[in-house]
N, C-alpha and C positions, 0 to 999 in steps of 0.2 A: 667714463660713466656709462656710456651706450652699452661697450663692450660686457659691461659689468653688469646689466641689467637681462642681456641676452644669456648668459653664464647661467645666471640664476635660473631662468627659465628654461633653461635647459636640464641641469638638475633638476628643479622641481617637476618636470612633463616625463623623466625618467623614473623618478619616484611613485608618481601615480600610475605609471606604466608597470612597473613592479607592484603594485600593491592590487593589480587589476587583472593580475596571470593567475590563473587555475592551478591548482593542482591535482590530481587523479591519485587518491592513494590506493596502496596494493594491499593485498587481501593479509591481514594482521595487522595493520597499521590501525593508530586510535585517530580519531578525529571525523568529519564529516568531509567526504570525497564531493569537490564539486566539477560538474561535467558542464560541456559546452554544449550551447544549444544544438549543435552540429549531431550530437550523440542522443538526442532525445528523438523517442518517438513520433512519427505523425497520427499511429492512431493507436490507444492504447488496447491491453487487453479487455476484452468484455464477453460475459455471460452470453451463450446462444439464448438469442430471443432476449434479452436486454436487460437492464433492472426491474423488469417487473416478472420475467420469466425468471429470474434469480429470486428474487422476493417470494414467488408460490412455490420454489423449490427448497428454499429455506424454511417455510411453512411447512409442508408437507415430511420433510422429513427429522428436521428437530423434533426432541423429546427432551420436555421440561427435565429433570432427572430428577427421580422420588426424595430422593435425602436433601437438595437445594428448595424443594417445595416444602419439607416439612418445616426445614427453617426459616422460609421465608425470605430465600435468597435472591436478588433480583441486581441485574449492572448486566456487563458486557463480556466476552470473551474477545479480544484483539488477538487474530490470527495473519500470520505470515505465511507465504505461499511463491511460488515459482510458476508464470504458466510458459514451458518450455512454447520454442519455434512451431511444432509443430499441434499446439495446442494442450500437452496433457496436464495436468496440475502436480507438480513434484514439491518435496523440501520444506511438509509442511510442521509448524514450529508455531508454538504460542510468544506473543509477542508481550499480552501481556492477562492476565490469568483471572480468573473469579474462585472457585474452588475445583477441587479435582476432579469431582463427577461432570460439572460444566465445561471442565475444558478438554476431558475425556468426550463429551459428547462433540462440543464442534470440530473435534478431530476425525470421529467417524464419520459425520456429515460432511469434511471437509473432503474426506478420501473417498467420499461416494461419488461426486460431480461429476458432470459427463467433462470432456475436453471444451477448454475455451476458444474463444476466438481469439488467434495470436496480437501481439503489438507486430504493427510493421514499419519499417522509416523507409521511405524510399521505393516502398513496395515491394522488399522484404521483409518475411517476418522473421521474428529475434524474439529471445527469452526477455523476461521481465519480472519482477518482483513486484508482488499486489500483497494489498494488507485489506485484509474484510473484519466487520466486526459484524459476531454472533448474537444478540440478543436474551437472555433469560430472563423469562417473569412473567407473571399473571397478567392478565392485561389491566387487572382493576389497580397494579400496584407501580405502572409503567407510564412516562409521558409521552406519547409524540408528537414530534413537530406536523403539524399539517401542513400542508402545501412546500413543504420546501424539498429538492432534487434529494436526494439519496446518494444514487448511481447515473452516471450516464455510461 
């Protein structure tokens, strides 16, 4: 009976050992790739001069687009982005769209940025995939959350 209760527990502690392994899938494969903490970055990429040098540079150079204000168009633009090792911004792709003049415009604002500051682990720095989202809308027709973080 001893024997028979160690068996079991041994199976069962190989089973949750298996269901506890990672898998890394390769590029065309469907499903979500999960990574060990071993592979994440210590510091991620970020905006020279920080979320609030990002925020007046996101000011500054969006342009409402004529055809979305005459309709009265207001939401988000989700943009997808690359910032290579040595900071520049590559491989940029809507992730997820408002109309085509909106998502025409945070693509040119996208490819205007200067170079970010890279992710590094280890104190190397490495490529990294960042998602920003663009804002469109009047302000009379927009909420914001006050006080809460944005960007770090």
């Amino acid at each position: 009976m001893k024997h028979l209760f160690f068996i079991l527990l041994l199976v069962a502690s190989a089973q949750v050992g298996r269901a506890q392994q990672t898998t890394v899938l390769k590029p065309g494969q469907r499903g979500v790739p999960r990574h060990s903490s071993a592979n994440r970055p210590d510091v991620l990429p970020k905006f020279p001069g920080g979320a609030e040098a990002l925020g007046e540079f996101l000011q500054m150079n969006i342009q409402y687009p004529e055809a979305a204000r005459t309709k009265g168009v207001t939401g988000q633009v989700l943009l997808g982005f690359r910032v290579e090792a040595d900071g520049r911004v590559t491989d940029p792709h809507i992730i997820q769209g408002l109309t085509p003049e909106c998502d025409a415009e945070a693509l040119r604002v996208l490819k205007m940025m200067p170079a970010w500051l890279p992710a590094k682990r280890k104190g190397e720095t490495l490529a990294m995939p960042v998602q920003l989202p663009f804002t469109f809308g009047s302000a009379a027709n927009l909420e914001i959350e006050k006080g809460k973080v944005k960007f770090e």
